[in-house]
C-alpha positions in Angstrom: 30.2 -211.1 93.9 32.9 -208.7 94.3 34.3 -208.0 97.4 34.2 -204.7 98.5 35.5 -204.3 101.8 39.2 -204.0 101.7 40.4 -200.7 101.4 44.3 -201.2 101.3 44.3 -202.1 97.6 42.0 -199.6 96.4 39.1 -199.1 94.0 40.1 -200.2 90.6 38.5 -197.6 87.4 38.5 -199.6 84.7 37.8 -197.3 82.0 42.0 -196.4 82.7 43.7 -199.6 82.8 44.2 -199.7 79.1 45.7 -196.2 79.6 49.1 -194.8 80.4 48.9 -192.6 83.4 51.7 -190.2 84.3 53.3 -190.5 87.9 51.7 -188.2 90.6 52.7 -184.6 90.5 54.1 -184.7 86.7 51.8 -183.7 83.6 51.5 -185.8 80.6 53.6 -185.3 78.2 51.6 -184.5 74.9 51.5 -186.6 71.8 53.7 -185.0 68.4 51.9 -183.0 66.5 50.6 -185.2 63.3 50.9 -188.6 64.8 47.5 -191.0 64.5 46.8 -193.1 67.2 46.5 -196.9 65.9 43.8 -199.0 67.4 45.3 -202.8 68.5 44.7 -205.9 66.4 42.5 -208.1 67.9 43.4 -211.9 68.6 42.9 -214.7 66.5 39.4 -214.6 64.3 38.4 -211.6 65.9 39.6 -209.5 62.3 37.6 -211.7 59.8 35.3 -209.5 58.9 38.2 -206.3 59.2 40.4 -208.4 56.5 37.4 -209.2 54.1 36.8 -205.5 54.4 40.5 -204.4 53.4 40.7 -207.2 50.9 37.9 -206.1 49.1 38.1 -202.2 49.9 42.1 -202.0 50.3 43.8 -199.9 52.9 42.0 -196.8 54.1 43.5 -193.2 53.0 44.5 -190.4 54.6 43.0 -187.5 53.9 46.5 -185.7 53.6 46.5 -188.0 50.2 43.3 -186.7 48.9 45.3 -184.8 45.9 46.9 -188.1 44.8 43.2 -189.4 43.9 43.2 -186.7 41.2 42.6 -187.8 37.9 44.4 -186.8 34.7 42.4 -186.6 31.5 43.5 -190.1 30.2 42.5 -191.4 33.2 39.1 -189.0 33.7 37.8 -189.8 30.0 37.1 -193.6 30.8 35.3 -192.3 34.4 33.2 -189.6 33.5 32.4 -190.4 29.7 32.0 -194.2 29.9 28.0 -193.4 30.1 27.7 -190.9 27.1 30.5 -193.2 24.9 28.7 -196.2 25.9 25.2 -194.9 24.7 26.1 -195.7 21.2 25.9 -198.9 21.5 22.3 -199.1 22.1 21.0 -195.5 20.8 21.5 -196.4 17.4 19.7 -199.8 18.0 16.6 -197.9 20.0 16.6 -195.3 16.5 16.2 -198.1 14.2 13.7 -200.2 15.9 11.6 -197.4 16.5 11.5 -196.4 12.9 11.2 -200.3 11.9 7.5 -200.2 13.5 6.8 -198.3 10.6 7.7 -200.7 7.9 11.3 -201.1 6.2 10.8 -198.1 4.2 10.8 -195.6 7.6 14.8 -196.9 7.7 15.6 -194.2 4.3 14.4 -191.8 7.5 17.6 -192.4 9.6 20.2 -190.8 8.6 18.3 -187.5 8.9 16.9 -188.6 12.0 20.6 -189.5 13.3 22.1 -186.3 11.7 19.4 -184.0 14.4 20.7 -186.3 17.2 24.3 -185.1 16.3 23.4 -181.9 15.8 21.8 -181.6 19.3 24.8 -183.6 20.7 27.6 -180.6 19.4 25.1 -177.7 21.1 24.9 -179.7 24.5 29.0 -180.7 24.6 29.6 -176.3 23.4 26.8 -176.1 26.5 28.6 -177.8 29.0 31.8 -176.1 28.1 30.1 -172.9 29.4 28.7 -174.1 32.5 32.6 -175.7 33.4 33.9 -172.5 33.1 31.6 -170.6 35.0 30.7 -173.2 38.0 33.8 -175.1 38.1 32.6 -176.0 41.7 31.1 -179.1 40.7 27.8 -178.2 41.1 27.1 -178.5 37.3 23.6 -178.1 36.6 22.0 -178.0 40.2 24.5 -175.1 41.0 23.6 -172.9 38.1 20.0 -173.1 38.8 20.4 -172.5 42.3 22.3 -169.3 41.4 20.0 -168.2 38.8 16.6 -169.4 38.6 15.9 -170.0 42.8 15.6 -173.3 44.9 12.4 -174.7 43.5 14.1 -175.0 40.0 17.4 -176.6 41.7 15.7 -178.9 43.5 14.0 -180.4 40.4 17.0 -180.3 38.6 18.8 -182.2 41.6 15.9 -184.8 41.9 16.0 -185.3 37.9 19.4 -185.7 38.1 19.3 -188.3 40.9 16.8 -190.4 39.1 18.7 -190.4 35.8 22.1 -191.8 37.7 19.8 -194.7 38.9 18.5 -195.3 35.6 21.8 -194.5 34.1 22.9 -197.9 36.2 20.2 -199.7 35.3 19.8 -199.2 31.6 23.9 -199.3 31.3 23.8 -202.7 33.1 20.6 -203.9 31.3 22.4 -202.9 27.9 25.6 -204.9 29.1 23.7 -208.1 30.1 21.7 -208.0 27.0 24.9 -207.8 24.9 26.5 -211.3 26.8 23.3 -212.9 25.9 23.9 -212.5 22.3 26.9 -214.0 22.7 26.0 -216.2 24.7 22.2 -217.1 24.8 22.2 -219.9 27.6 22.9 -217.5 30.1 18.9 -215.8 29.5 17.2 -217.3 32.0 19.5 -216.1 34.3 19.1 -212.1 33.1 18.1 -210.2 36.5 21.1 -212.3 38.7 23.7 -211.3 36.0 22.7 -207.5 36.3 22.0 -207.4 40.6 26.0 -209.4 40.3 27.6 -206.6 38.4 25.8 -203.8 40.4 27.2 -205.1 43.3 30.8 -205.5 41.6 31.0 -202.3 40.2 30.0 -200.8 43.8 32.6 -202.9 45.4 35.3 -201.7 42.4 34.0 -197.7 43.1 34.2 -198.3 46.6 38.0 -198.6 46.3 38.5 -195.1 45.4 38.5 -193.2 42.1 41.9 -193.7 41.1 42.1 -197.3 41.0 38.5 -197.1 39.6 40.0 -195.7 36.5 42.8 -197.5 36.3 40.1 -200.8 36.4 38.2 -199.1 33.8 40.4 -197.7 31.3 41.6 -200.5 29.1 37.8 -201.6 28.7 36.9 -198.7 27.6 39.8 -197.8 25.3 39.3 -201.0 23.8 35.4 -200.2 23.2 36.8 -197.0 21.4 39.4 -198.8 19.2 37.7 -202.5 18.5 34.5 -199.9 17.2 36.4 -197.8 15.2 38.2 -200.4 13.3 34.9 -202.2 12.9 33.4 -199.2 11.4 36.0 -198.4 9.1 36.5 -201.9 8.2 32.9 -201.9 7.5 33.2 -198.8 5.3 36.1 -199.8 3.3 34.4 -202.9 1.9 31.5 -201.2 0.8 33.5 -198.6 -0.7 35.6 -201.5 -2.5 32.2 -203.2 -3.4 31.3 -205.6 -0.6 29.2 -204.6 1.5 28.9 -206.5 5.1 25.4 -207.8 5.0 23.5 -208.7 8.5 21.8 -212.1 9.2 19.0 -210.2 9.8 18.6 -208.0 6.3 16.3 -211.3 4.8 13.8 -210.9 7.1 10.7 -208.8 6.3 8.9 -207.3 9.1 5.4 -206.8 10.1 4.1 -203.1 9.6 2.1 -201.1 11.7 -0.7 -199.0 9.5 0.1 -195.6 10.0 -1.9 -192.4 9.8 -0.1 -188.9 9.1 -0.4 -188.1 12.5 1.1 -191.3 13.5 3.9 -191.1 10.9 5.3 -187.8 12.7 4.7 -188.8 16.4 7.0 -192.5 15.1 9.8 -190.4 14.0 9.7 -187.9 16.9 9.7 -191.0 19.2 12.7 -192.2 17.0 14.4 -189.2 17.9 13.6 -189.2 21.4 15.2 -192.7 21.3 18.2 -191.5 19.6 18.8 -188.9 21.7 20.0 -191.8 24.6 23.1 -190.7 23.0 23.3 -187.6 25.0 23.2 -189.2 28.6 25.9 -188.4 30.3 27.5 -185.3 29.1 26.7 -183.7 32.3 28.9 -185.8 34.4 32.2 -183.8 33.2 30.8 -180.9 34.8 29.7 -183.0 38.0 33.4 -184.1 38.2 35.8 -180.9 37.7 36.5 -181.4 41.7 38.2 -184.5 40.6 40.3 -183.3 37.8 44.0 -182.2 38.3 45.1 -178.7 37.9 44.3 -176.7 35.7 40.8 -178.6 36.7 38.7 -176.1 34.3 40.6 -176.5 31.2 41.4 -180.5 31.6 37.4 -180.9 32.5 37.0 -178.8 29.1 39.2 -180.9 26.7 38.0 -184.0 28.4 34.1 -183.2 27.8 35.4 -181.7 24.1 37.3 -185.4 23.5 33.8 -187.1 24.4 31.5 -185.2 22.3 33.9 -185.7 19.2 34.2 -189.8 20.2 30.4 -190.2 21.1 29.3 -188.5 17.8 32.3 -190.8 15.2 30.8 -193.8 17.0 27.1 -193.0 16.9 26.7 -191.7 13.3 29.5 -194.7 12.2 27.3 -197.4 13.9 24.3 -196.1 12.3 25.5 -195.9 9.0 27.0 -199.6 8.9 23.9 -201.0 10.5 21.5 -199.3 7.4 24.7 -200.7 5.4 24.3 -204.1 6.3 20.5 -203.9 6.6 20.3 -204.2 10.3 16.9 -205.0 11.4 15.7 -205.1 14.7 12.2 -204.7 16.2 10.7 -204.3 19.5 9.0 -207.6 19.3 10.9 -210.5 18.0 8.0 -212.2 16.6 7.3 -209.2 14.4 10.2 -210.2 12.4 9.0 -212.7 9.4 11.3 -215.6 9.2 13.2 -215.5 12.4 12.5 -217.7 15.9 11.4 -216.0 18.0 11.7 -217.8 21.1 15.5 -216.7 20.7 16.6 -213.5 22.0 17.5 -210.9 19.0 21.1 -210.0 18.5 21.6 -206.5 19.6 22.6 -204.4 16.7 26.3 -204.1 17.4 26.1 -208.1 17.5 25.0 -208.1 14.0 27.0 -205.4 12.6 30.2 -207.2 14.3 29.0 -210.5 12.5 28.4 -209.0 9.4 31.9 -207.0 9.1 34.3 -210.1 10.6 31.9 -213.3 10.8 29.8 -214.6 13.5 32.6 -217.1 15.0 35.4 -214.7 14.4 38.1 -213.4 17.1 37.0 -209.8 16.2 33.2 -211.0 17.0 33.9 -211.3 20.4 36.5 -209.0 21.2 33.9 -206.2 20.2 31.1 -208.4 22.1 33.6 -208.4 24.9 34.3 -204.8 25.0 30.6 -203.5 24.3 29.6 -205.5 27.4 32.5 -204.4 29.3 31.8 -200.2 28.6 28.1 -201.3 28.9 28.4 -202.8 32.5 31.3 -199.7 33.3 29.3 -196.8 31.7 27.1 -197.5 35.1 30.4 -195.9 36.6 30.0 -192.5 35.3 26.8 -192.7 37.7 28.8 -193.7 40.9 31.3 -190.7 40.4 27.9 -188.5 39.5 25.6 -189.3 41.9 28.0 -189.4 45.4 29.2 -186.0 44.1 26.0 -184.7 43.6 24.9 -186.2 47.0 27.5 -184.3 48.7 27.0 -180.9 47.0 23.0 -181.7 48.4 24.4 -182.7 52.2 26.5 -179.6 52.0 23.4 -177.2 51.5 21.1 -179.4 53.7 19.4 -181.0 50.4 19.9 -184.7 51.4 21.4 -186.3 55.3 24.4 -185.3 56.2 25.7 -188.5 55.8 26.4 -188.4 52.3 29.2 -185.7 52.5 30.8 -187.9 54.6 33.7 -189.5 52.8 35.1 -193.5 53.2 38.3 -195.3 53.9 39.3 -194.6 50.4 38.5 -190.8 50.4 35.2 -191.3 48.2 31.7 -191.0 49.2 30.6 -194.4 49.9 27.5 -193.5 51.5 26.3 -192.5 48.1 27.8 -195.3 46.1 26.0 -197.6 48.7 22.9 -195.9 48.2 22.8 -195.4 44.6 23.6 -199.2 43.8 20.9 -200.5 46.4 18.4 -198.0 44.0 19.4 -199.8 41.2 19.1 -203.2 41.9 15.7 -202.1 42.6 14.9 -200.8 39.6 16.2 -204.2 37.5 14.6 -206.8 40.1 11.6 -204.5 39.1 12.0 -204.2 35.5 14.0 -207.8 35.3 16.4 -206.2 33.5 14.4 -205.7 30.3 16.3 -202.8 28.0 13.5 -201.7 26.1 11.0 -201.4 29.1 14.1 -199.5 30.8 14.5 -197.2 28.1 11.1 -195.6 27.9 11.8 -194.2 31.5 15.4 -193.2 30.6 16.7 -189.7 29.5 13.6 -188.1 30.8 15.6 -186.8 34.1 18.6 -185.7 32.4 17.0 -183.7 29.6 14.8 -181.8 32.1 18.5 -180.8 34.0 19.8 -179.8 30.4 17.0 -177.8 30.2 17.1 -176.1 33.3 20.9 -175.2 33.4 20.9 -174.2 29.8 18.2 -171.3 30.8 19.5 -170.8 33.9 23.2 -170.3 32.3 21.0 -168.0 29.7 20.1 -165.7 33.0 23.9 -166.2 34.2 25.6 -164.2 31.1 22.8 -161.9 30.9 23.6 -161.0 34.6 27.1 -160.1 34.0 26.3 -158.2 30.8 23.9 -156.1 33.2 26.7 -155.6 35.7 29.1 -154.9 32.9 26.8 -151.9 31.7 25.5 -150.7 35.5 29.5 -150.5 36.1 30.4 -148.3 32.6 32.3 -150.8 31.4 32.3 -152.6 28.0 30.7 -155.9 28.0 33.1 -158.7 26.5 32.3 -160.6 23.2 33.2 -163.9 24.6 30.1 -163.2 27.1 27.9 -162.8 23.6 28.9 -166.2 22.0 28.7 -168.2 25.6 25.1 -166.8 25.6 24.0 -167.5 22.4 25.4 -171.3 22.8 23.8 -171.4 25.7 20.8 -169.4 24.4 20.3 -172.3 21.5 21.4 -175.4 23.5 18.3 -173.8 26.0 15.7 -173.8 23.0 16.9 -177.2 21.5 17.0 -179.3 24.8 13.4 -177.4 25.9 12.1 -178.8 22.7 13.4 -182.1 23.0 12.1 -182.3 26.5 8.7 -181.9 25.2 9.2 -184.2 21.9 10.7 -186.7 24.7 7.6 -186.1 27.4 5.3 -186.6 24.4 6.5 -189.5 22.7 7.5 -191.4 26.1 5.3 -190.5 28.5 2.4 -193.0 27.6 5.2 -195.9 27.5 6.2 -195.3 31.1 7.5 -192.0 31.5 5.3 -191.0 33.5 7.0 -192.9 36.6 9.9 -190.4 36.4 7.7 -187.4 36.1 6.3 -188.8 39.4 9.3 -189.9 40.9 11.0 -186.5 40.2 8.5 -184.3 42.0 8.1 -186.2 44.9 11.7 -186.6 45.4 11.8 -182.5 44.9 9.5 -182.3 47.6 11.2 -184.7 49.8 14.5 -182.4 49.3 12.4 -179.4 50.3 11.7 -181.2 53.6 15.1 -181.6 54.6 16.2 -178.4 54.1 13.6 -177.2 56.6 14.4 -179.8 59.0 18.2 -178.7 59.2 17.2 -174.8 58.6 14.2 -175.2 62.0 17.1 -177.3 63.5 19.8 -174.7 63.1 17.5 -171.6 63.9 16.7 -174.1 67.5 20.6 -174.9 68.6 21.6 -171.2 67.6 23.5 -169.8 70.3 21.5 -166.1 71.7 22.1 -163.9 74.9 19.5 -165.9 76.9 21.8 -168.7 76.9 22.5 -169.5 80.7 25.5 -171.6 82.2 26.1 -173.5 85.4 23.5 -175.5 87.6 22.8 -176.1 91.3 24.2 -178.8 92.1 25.4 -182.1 90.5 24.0 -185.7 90.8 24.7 -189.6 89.8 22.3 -191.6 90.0 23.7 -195.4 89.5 20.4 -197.7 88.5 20.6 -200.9 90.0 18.5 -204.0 88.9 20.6 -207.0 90.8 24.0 -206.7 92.7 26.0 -207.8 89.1 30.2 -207.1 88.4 28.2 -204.8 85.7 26.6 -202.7 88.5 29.9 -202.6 90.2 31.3 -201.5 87.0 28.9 -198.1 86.7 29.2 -197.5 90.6 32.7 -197.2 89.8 32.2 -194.9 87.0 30.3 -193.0 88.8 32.8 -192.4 92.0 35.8 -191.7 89.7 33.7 -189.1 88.1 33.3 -187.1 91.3 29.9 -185.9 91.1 29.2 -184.2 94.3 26.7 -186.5 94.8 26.3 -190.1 93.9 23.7 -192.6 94.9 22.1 -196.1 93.5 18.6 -196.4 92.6 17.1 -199.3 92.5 13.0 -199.7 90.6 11.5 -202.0 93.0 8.8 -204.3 91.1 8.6 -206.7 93.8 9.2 -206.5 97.6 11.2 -209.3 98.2 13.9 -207.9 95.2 14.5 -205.6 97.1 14.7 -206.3 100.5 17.3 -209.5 99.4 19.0 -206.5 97.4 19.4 -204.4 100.6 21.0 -207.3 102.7 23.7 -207.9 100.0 24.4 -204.1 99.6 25.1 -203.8 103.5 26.6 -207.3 103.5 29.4 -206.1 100.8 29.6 -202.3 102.2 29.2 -200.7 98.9 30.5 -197.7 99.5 27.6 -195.5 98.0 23.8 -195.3 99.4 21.1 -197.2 97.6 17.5 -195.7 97.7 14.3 -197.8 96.6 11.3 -196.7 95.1 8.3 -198.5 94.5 6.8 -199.4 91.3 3.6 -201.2 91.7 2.6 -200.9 88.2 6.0 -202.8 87.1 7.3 -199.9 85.1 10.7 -198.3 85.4 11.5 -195.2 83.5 8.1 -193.3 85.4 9.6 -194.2 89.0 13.0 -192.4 88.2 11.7 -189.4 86.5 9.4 -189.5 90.0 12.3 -189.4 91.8 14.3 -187.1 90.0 11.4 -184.5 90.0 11.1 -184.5 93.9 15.4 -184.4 94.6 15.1 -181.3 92.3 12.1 -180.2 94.4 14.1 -180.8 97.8 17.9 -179.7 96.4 17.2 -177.6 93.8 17.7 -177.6 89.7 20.7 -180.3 89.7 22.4 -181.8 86.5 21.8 -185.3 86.9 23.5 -188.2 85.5 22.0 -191.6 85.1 24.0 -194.8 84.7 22.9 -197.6 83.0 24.9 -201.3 82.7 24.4 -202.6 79.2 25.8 -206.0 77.6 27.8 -205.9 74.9 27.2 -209.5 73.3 28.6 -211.5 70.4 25.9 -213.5 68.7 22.7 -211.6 67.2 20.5 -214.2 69.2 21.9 -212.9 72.4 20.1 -209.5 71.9 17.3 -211.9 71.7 17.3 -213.0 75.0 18.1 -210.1 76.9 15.1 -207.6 78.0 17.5 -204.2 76.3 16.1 -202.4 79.4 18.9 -199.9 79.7 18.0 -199.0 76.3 14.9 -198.1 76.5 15.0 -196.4 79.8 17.8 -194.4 78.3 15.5 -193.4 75.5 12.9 -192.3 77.6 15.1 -190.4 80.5 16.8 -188.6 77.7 13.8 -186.4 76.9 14.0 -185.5 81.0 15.4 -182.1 81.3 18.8 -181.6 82.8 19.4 -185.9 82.4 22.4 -186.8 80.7 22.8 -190.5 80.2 25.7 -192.6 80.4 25.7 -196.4 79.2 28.2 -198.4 80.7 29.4 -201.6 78.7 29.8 -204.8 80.1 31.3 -207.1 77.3 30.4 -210.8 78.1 32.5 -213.3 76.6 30.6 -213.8 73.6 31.5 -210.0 72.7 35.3 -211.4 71.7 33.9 -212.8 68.3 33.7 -209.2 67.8 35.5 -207.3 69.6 38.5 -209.2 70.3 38.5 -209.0 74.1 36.5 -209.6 77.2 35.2 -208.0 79.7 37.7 -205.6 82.2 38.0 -206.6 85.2 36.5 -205.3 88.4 37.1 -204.0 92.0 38.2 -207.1 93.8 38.4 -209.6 91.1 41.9 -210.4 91.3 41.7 -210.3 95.7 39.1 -212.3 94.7 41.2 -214.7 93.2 39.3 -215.1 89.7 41.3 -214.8 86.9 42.2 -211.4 85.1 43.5 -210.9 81.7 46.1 -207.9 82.7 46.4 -205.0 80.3 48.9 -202.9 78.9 48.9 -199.9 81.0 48.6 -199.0 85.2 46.4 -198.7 87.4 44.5 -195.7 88.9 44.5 -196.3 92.5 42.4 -193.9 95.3 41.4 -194.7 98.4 38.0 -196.8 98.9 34.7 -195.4 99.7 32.9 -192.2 98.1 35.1 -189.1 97.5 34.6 -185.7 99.5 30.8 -184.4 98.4 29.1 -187.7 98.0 26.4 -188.5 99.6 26.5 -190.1 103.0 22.6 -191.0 103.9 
């Protein structure tokens, strides 16, 4: 027990004895303008968990550096385009087997099938051009409708959006999995832990920051490019000189589905839908301008044109060689005649790889390599998407505040976190199946397209009006952008619907579920922050300054952390301090009294009863009646708390100051104030024990001395506290 009697050496406060105090009569001297104040290492095995962190995260980033994570459009190409160039690896594949349900003969249907899926893919990239140039905020398709069409339409567009970057993950990482299984077919049984294991590295990699994110993700994807574009001229070349690649696959018949006319159409329109996979990720470019460097507007632009033209070489070249080489691949194995199906099927740009170089050859598996690799990475274009999108939310009060908050490494990891917990969901869900996966995918992002293609419709048609109201002649350029944006409207509409149609019986209807709900969910939170705003608004009726001003110390046992808040409290100087103590049984407090007057702490205690054992009531009793007997005081109410090392230790201790802080905090006029005790255990994370108290070194215990002096005043309560 800490002995409080001798006045000579003073009161110790130990919330200053890891401070510098400047000698009596002379002002601090304030700190240079700019410099950080860095926090102490901790001792020995007290930073394990602060070096695992910077290992895996690297150092944090100032913010002052922020300019330094812009991306130049080598860099920006593998980030924001790794989803759409990656899609052509498994759109062509989804096309074909769609078509094959049909019978062999619904493959002469293809190319024309492909050629619309191009076609749709130019109008989009010319779209998106548009909508960089006239919302270069990074907004992209969320801010246009916002500005144009009203909050309902945005918030759809925002919840579509959302969804699609969590299936964007989870198809992308589905796609990449499936790829090292045709490689590698041992590793099947072990499908779902190989896709959760590169969601969580890829997080981990994003988490880093965006610059070395690209720099991770570059050569993958440049590789992708090149290794596909030799394939597919290779592939070309020898059928131009007469010898043709032929796929492993090609001898196997397949079992037909008897079709009626009706059926016939609604196959190739769900071929299309399929197809149009291929499209996924063009909007991320205009997610991203923010990240670009200057001029961000026209790099964003020749970035998104450099995709378009990539994506659409690769897609139509893929298809071609894989009706070439008489691909075939159907949705169920077994409906191939001929082949085992107990294996899993090679994907498609397996078999065109083995049919252009060999099965066993080095080319083989570079291109199985690098389609895994932009597979698994095209799930990045969703982490720069989705934490950007997040934030643009947070800003207008969309989504919690939390994500615009940004990390060590200046991204917004709050989002990244977020987005890759969603979509492990989804493949523990789906076990990482790609064709039950792909049924629910580019539902989302087609309804955005939609959306900001009409709303950029209403955008030019605005400015032509102003243009006219103002006498002035409206430009041409304003013309063309609308009627790109005028077609890309009516062509993305009607692939919604072919798309809703076709996929909605297979699953889609989750998303069209999902989107809604997570609409109205956005709707709430913007009415939360805009009743909490129009509730904290400052107005003239605001009053300041109280009658009088109270501590109220709460005491359970005579402890070194009671000590602790009674000396809080004194240096404070409230004009009035005193120690309550919640009587539950008689005999507490009478043996309580006996040691308060036997160690003369220098502040009064009162005792209430609580015969019904509770302890918040009592105190809100008492501080209604001293408000009734001194008037409408501030009061604060200390409350010890341990600060403890080992989860189990929260176990064992009751949390009381806790929950009595919860429940005084909805007093008005109470402002709480916990005061930590850190027992020994607390070093494991905190790297130091407990500060020392009044008396503990007269005492003769040992103290650990700190950096810093001490605060000395004279014993007892200062002038204004209470004295009875």
């Amino acid at each position: 027990m800490p002995d409080c009697t001798s006045v000579p050496a003073g009161v110790v406060s130990p919330f200053v004895i890891d401070e510098e105090r400047p000698a009596e009569g002379r002002a601090p001297e304030p700190a240079p303008i700019g410099d950080v104040v860095q926090r102490e290492h901790a001792p020995d095995g007290s930073e394990a968990p602060l070096i695992a962190k910077r290992l895996l995260l690297g150092d944090p980033l100032s913010t002052e550096k922020a300019n330094e994570q812009l991306l130049p459009k080598r860099m920006a190409l593998p980030i924001f385009a790794s989803d759409a160039l990656s899609s052509v690896a498994y759109a062509p594949q989804e096309l074909l087997m769609i078509l094959l349900i049909g019978g062999t003969a619904f493959l002469t249907l293809s190319p024309w099938v492909a050629a619309a899926v191009v076609l749709l893919l130019i109008v989009v990239v010319l779209s998106y051009r548009q909508i960089i140039k006239a919302y270069p905020s990074g907004g992209g398709d969320f801010e246009v409708t916002q500005k144009n069409l009203g909050e309902i339409p945005s918030v759809i567009v925002a919840a579509a959006l959302l969804v699609d970057y969590v299936l964007t993950v989870s198809v992308s990482i589905a796609s990449g999995v499936d790829n090292i299984i045709s490689a590698v077919p041992a590793l099947n049984p072990a499908r779902v832990e190989l896709a959760v294991g590169f969601v969580i590295l890829i997080v981990i990699v994003n988490l880093r920051g965006v610059r070395e994110a690209s720099a991770v993700f570059a050569v993958p994807t440049y590789i992708f490019i090149g290794s596909v574009l030799v394939m597919i001229v290779s592939g070309l070349v020898r059928t131009v000189f007469g010898n043709a690649p032929v796929a492993a696959s090609a001898e196997y018949a397949v079992h037909a589905e008897s079709l009626g006319q009706a059926a016939m159409i609604l196959l190739i329109l769900r071929a299309f839908s399929s197809g149009c996979s291929a499209l996924t990720g063009v909007e991320a470019v205009s997610n991203g301008v923010p990240a670009f460097r200057i001029p961000k507007v026209r790099n964003a632009q020749m970035t998104l044109s450099m995709m378009g033209l990539i994506a659409i070489t690769l897609f139509a070249g893929l298809t071609a060689l894989a009706l070439i080489s008489g691909v075939h691949y159907a949705e169920n194995a077994c409906d191939l005649i001929g082949f085992d199906c107990s294996n899993p099927q090679p994907s498609l740009m397996a078999q065109v790889a083995a049919a252009t170089f060999g099965p066993g050859s080095i080319m083989f598996f570079i291109i199985q390599a690098a389609t895994a690799c932009v597979l698994l990475l095209a799930a990045n274009t969703a982490f720069n998407g989705f934490p950007l999108l997040g934030s643009v939310l947070a800003r207008e009060g969309y989504a919690p505040k939390a994500l615009n908050t940004r990390g060590d490494r200046l991204v917004f990891s709050n989002g990244m976190i977020l987005l890759g917990i969603a979509a492990m969901g989804v493949l523990v869900v789906f076990q990482a199946n790609l064709t039950s996966l792909i049924q629910l995918y580019i539902i989302g992002v087609f309804v955005s397209f939609s959306l900001g293609q009409i709303g950029m419709v209403r955008h030019w048609k605005r400015l032509i009006r102003e243009h006219r109201d103002a006498g002035t002649a409206v430009p041409r350029d304003i013309f063309l952008s609308m009627s790109v944006n005028l077609v890309g409207a009516v062509m993305t509409v009607s692939v919604l619907v072919v798309v809703t149609v076709t996929k909605f019986t297979h699953g889609a209807w989750m998303v069209f579920l999902a989107i809604p709900l997570l609409a109205l969910l956005m709707v709430g939170v913007k009415r939360y922050y805009r009743d909490v705003e129009h509730e904290i608004t400052i107005d003239d009726t605001t009053h300041f300054g109280s009658e009088g001003d109270v501590a109220i110390v709460l005491v359970n046992r005579l402890q070194k952390p009671v000590i602790k808040a009674i000396d809080y409290a004194i240096a404070a100087s409230h004009q009035k301090t005193v120690a309550l103590h919640v009587a539950t049984d008689a005999h507490d407090g009478e043996q309580l009294q006996r040691e308060w007057a036997q160690h003369r702490i220098p502040v009064p205690l009162v005792i209430v009863e609580s015969p019904y054992r509770t302890y918040a009531q009592p105190v809100e009793a008492y501080i209604k009646k001293y408000r009734e007997k001194h008037g409408p005081s501030v009061v604060t109410v200390y409350l010890p708390q341990y600060i403890v090392g080992h989860w189990w230790e929260s176990v064992l201790h009751n949390r009381r100051a806790r929950r009595m802080a919860n429940q005084l905090m909805l007093v008005h006029g109470v402002s709480i104030t916990l005061v930590p005790w850190l027992l020994d255990s607390s070093e494991l994370i905190y790297g130091r024990r407990s500060r020392p108290v009044p008396g503990q070194e007269r005492a003769g215990r040992p103290v650990t001395q700190a950096a810093g002096r001490r605060a000395h005043r004279d014993a007892g309560p200062p002038d204004g506290d209470a004295r009875g």
